[in-house]
C-alpha positions as CSV (number, residue, x, y, z in Angstrom):
1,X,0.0,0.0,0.0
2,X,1.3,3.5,-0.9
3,X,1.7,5.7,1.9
4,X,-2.1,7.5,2.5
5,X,-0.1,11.1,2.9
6,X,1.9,10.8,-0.1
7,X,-1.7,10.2,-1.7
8,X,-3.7,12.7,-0.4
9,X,-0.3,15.0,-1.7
10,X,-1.1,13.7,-5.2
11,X,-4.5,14.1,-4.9
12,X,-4.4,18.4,-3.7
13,X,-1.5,18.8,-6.7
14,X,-4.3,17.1,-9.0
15,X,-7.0,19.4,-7.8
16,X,-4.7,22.1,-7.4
17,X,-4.1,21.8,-11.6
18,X,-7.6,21.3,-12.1
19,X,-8.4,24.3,-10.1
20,X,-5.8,26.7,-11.9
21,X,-5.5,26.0,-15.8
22,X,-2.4,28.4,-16.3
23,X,-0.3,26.3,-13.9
24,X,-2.2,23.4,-14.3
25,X,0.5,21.6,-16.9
26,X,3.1,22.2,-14.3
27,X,1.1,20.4,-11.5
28,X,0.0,17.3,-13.5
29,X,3.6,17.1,-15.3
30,X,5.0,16.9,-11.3
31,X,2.4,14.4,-10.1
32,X,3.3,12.3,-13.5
33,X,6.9,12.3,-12.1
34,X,5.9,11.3,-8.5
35,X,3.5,8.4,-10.0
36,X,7.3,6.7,-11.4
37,X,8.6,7.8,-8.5
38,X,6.2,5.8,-6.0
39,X,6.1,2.8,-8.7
40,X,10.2,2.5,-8.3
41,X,9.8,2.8,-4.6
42,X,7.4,0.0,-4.8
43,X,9.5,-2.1,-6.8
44,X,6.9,-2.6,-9.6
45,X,7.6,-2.7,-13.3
46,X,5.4,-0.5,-15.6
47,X,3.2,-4.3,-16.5
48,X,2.8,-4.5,-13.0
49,X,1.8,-1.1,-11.5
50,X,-0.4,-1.2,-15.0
51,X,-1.9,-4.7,-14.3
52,X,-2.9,-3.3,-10.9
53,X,-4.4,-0.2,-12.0
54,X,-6.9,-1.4,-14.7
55,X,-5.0,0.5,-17.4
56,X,-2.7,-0.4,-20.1
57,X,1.5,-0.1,-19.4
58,X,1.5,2.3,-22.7
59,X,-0.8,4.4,-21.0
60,X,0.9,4.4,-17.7
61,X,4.1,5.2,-19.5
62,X,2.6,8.3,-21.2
63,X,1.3,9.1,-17.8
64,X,4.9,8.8,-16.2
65,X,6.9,10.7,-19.5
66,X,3.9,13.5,-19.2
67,X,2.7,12.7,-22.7
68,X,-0.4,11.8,-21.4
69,X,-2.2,13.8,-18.6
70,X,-3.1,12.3,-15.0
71,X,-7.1,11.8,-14.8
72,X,-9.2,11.4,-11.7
73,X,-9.3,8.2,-12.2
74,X,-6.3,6.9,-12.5
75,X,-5.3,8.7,-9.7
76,X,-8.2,6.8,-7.8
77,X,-7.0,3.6,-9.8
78,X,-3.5,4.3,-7.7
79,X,-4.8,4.8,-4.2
80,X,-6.0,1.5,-3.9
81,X,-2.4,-0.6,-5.1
């Protein structure tokens, strides 16, 4: 299990971007970095922290490189790994 204040950090940057448009990139692009961050911490390969998610490791990758931006519900998918 990830550590429930690290999450609910992830969660105010998420509604933080959501909440303010002009920084928003900046916010999502630092909680993609701190999704690969908590995966390596975890041990888990991209299949794996995928796998448990629900979603795809191509997706998760865009995710993590900030190609692709964080929803609500992956971030929900994550709290519960």
């Amino acid at each position: 299990m990830i550590d429930k204040n690290r999450l609910e950090n992830m969660r105010e940057i998420f509604n933080d971007a959501l909440e303010s448009k002009k920084q928003g990139d900046i916010l999502l692009s630092s909680l993609n970095i701190s999704i690969r961050k908590i995966r390596k911490e975890l041990g888990m390969s991209l299949r794996e922290m995928a796998g448990k998610m629900g979603i795809t490791a191509a997706y998760l990758s865009d995710i993590e490189l900030s190609r692709r931006k964080v929803s609500k519900n992956v971030l929900e998918k994550l709290t519960k790994i």
